[in-house]
C-alpha positions as CSV (number, residue, x, y, z in Angstrom):
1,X,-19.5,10.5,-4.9
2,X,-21.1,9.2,-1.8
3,X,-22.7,6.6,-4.1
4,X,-19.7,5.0,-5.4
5,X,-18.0,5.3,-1.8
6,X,-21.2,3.4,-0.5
7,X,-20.9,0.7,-3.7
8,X,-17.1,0.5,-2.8
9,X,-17.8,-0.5,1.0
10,X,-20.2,-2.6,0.1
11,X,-18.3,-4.4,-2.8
12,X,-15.4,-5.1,-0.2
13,X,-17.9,-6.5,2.4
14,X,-18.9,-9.2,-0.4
15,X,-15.3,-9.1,-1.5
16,X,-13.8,-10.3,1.7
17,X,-17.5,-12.9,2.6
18,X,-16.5,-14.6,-0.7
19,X,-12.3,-15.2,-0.2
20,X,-13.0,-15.6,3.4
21,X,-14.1,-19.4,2.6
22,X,-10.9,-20.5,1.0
23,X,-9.1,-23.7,1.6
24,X,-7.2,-22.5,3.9
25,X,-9.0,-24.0,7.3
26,X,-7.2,-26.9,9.0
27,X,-9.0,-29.9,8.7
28,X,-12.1,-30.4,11.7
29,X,-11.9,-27.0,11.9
30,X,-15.8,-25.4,12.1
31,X,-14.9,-21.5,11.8
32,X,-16.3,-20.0,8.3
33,X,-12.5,-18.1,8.5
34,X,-9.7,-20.3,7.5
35,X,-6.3,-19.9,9.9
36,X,-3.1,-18.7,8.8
37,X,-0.9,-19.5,11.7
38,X,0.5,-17.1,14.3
39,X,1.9,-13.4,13.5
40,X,2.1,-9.9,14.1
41,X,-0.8,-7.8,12.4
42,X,2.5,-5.7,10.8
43,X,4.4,-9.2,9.4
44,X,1.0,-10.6,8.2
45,X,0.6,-7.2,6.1
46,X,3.8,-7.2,4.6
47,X,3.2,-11.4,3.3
48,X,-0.4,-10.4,2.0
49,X,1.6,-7.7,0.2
50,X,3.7,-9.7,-1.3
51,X,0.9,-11.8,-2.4
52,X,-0.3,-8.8,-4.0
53,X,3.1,-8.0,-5.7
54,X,3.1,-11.6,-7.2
55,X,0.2,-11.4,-8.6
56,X,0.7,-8.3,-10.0
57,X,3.6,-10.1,-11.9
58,X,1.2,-12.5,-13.0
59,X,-1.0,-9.7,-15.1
60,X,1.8,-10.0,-17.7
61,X,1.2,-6.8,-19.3
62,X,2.0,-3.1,-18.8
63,X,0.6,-1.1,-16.9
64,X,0.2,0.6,-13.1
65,X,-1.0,-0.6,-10.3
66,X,-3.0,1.8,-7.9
67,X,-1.7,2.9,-4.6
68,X,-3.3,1.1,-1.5
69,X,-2.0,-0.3,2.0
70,X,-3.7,-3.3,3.8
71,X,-5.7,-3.2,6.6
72,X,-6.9,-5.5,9.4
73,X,-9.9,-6.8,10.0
74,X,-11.7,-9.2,12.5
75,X,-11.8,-13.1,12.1
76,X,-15.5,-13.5,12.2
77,X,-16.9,-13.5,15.7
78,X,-13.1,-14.3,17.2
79,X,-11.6,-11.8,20.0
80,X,-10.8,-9.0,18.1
81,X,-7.8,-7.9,20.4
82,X,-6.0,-12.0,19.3
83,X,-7.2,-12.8,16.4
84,X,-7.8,-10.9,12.7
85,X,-6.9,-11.0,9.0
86,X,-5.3,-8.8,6.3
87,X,-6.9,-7.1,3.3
88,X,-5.7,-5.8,0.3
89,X,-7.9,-4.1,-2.0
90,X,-6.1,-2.8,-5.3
91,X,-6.7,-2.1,-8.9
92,X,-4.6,-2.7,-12.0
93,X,-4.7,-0.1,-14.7
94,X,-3.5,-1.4,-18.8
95,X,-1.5,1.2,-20.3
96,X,-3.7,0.2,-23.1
97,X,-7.6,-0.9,-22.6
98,X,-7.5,-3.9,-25.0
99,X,-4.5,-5.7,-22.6
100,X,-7.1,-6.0,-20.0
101,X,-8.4,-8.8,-21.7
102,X,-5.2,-10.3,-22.0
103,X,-4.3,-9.5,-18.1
104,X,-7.0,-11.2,-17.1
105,X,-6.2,-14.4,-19.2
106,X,-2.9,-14.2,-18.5
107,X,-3.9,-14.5,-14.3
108,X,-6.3,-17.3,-15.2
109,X,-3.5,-19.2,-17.1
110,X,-0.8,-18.8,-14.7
111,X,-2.3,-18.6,-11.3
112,X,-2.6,-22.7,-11.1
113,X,1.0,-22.9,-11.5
114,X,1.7,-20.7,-8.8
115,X,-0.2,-22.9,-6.4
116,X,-3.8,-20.6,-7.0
117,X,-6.8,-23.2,-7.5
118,X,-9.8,-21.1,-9.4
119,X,-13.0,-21.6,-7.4
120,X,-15.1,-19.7,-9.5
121,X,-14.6,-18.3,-12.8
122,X,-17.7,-15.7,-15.2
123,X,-19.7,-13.3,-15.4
124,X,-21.0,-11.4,-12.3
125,X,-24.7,-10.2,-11.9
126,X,-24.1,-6.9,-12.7
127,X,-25.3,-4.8,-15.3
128,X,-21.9,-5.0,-16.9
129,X,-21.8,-8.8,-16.5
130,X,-17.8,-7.9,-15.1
131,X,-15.7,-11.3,-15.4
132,X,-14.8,-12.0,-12.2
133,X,-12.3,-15.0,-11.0
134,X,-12.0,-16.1,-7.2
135,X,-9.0,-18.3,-6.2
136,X,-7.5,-19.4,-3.3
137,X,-3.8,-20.5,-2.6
138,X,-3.1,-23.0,0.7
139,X,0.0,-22.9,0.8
140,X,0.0,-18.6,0.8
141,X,-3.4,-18.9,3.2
142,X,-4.7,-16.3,1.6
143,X,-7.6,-15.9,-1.3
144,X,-8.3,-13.3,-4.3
145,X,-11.2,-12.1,-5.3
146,X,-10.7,-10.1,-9.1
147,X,-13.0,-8.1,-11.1
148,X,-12.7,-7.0,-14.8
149,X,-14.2,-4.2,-15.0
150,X,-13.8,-3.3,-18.9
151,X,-17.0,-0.8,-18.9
152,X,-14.9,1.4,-16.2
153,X,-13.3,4.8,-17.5
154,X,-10.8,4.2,-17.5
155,X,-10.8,0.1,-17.0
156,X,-9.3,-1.8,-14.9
157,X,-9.2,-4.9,-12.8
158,X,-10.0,-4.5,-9.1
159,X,-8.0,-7.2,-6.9
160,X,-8.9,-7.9,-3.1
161,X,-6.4,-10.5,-1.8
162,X,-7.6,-11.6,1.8
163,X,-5.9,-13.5,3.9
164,X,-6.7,-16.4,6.7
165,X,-6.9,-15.8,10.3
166,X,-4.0,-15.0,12.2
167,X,-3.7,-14.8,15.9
168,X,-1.0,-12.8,17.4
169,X,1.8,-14.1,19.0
170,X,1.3,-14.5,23.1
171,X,1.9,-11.5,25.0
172,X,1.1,-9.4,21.8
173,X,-2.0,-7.3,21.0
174,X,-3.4,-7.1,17.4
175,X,-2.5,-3.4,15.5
176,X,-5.8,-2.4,13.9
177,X,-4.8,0.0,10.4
């Protein structure tokens, strides 16, 4: 158990390092994390959710989706009390194990037409060699990072939408959940 809590952590470490790049960052702008504007840490959850929910949409098949809230997190080496970004790690359950296949080509085929540009696309370097796609949408300022994982029990797709770096509005402190 402490294991696969330890492999989780450390899977939404590289998770978030790998969205956190998208093409999101205004142009002459030298921070790593790419800005999203000004909001409240509560309003910037609730849009990263809806990311969520849209792309849940875009699996196309049935199925559930798995319980999980965003949290905050900090925008590199910003001041942690103005500035942070939202995380949303979930996981997408077929009701049957040969739609996750499907799911998966059903986000890679309709992503780009929801604004989504795929930045990387295969295998991953794990034993399982889980197919893994990484997009990231301007307009939403926010980037996906989604894992097949058809070896699981039972399998699933594990989804970590990320999004750029807000700062909150003046006379406002950030709300870390």
């Amino acid at each position: 158990m402490t294991i696969r809590r330890s492999t989780a952590a450390l899977f939404a470490s590289l998770a978030l390092a790998a969205v956190a790049g998208c093409g999101t960052t205004s142009a002459g702008e030298s921070d790593d994390v790419p800005s999203a504007g000004t909001s409240t840490s509560r309003d910037a959850a609730a849009k990263t959710q809806k990311v969520s929910s849209r792309l849940y949409d875009l699996i196309g098949v049935k199925g559930r989706a798995s319980d999980g809230s965003p949290g905050v997190q900090e925008c590199g080496d910003k001041d942690r009390d103005r500035y942070f970004r939202i995380f949303h790690k979930w996981s997408f359950y077929p009701a049957s194990a040969g739609d996750l296949d499907v799911a998966m080509q059903n986000l890679k085929e309709g992503m780009p037409k929801h604004g989504w540009k795929i930045v990387e696309y295969g295998p991953d370097s794990s034993a399982n060699k889980n197919l893994t796609l990484i997009a990231d949408n301007d307009e939403k300022k926010a980037g996906v990072h989604i894992t097949r994982m058809a070896k699981r029990n039972p399998p699933k797709l594990s989804l970590m939408v990320v999004s750029g770096c807000y700062e909150v509005p003046e006379g406002q402190e950030v709300e870390h959940f």
